[in-house]
C-alpha positions in Angstrom: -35.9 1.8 4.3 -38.7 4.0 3.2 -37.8 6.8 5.7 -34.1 6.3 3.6 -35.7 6.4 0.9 -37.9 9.7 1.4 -34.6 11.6 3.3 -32.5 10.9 0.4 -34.7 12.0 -2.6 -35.1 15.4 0.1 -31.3 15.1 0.2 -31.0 14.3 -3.7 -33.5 17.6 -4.9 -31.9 20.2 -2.5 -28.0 19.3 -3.1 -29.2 19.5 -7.2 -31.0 22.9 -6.7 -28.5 24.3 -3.5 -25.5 22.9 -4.0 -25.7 22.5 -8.1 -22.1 20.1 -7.9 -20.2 18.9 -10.8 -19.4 15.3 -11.4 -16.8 13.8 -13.4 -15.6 10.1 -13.9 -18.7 8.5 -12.7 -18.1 6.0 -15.2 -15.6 4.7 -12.4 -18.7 3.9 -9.8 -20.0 0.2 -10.0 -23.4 -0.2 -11.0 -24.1 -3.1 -8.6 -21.9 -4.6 -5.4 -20.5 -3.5 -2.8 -17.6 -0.6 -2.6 -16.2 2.2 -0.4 -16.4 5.8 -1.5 -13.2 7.4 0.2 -12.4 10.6 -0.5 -11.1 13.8 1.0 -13.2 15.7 3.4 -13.5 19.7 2.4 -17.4 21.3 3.8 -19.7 19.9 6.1 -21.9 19.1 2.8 -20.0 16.6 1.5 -21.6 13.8 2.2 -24.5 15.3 1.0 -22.9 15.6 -2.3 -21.8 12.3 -2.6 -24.5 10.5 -1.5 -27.0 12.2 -4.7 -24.6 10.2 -7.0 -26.9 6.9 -6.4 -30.1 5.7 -5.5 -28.1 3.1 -3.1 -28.0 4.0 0.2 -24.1 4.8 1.4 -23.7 4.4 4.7 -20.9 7.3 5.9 -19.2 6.6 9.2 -19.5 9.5 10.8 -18.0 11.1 14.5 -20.4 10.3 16.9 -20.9 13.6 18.4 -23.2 14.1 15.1 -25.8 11.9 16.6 -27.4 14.3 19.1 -30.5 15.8 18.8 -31.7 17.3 16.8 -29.7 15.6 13.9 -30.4 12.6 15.2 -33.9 12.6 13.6 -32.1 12.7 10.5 -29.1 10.7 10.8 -30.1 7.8 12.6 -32.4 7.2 9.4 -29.8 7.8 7.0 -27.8 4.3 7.7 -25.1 6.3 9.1 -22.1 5.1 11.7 -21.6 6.7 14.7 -17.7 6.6 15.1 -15.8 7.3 18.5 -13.0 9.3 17.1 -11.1 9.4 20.5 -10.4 5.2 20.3 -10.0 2.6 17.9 -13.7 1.9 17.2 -14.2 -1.6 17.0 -18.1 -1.5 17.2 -18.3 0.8 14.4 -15.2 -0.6 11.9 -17.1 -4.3 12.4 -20.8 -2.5 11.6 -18.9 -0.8 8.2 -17.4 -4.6 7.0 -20.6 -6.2 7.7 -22.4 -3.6 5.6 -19.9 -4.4 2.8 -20.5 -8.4 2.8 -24.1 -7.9 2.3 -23.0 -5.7 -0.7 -23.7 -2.3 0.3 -21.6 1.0 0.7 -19.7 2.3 2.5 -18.5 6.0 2.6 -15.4 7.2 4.6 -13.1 10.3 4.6 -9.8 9.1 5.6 -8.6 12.0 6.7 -10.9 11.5 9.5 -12.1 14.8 9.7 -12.1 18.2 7.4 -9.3 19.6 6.2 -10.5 23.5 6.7 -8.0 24.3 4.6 -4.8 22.8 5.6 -4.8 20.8 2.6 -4.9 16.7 2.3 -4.2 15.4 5.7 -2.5 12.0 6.1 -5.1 9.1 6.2 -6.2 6.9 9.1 -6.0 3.3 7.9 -9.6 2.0 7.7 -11.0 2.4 4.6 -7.6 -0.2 3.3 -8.4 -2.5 5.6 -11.8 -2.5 5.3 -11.4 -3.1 1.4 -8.3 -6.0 2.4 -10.4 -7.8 4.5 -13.7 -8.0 3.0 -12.2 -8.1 -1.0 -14.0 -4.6 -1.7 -12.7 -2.1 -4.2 -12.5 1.7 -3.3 -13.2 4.0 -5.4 -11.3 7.3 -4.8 -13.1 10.6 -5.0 -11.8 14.1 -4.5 -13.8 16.9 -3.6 -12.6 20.5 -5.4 -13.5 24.0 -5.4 -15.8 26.3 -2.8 -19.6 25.6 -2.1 -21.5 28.1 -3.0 -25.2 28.7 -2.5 -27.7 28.2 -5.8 -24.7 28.5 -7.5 -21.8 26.3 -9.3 -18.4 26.0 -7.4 -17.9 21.8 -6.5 -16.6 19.7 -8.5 -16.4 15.8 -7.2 -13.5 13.7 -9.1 -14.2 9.5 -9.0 -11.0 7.7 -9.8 -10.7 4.2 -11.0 -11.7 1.7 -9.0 -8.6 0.6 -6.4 -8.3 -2.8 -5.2 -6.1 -3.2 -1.7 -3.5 -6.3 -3.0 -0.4 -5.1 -0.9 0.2 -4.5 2.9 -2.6 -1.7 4.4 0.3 0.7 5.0 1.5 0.7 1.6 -1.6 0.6 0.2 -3.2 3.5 2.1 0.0 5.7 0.9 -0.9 4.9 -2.9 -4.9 5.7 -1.9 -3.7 9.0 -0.1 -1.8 9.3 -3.4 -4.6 8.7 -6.1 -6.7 11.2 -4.2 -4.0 13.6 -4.0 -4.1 13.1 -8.0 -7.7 14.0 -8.0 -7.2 17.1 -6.6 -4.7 18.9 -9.0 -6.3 17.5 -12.2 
């Protein structure tokens, strides 16, 4: 926890000074408890810029290719999930709900990888039933405008919070939906 804790003030001071992003609605983001961030997935920085919005640790899933060296040293301290993106990954989907019941966070792109410009891409189904099966509200973020350097240019949208009640098919098309939302506001 204290290497956490030392990575992410790091983490926290550069995406402030590098990135300099824009947030609105973070009204919407529980103070305490457990939630998913899921949002879409623009820049390789975005987790970077999502995870300076608290002093929680968010625990990404992530593809597991990340996890080689030399990022290793970082992200294996970070309370990230290594995700096989080739299979259903058990191992990582039941590491992600176990997180939740002991009322942490979790953050996910649903897209399951970045969108490089093709626009919102349809979403794999784990974030919904993840929140379904452990009771955990989501709280849909979108992720607008170009990165650039020391200067403004992202701006990161939290919606309301979103609580799974109907079938995980239905309910991932109204999550795709409130994030789609986000994005042309």
């Amino acid at each position: 926890m204290i290497k956490y804790k030392i990575l992410h003030g790091i983490v926290k001071f550069l995406n402030k000074i590098i990135v300099r992003p824009t947030y609105e609605g973070i009204e919407n983001i529980p103070k305490s408890g457990a939630y998913i961030l899921a949002g879409n997935h623009i820049h390789l920085f975005d987790p970077v810029t999502i995870m300076s919005i608290t002093n929680k640790p968010i625990h990404f899933l992530a593809k597991a290719s990340l996890f080689k060296f030399p990022q290793s040293l970082i992200f294996n301290h970070m309370g990230l999930i290594p995700v096989n993106r080739n299979r259903k990954d058990k191992e990582a989907y039941d590491s992600a709900t176990k997180y939740l019941k002991s009322g942490e966070i979790i953050g996910i792109y649903p897209e399951g990888t970045r969108e490089r410009g093709r626009g919102l891409l349809p979403f794999k189904k784990g974030a919904v039933r993840m929140a379904y099966e452990t009771n955990t509200p989501i709280i849909p973020f979108a992720t607008v405008g170009k990165y650039k350097l020391f200067r403004k240019g992202v701006i990161v949208r939290f919606g309301k919070p979103y609580i799974v009640k109907k079938g995980i098919d239905k309910s991932n098309d109204e999550l795709r939906e409130i994030i789609r939302r986000l994005l042309e506001k």
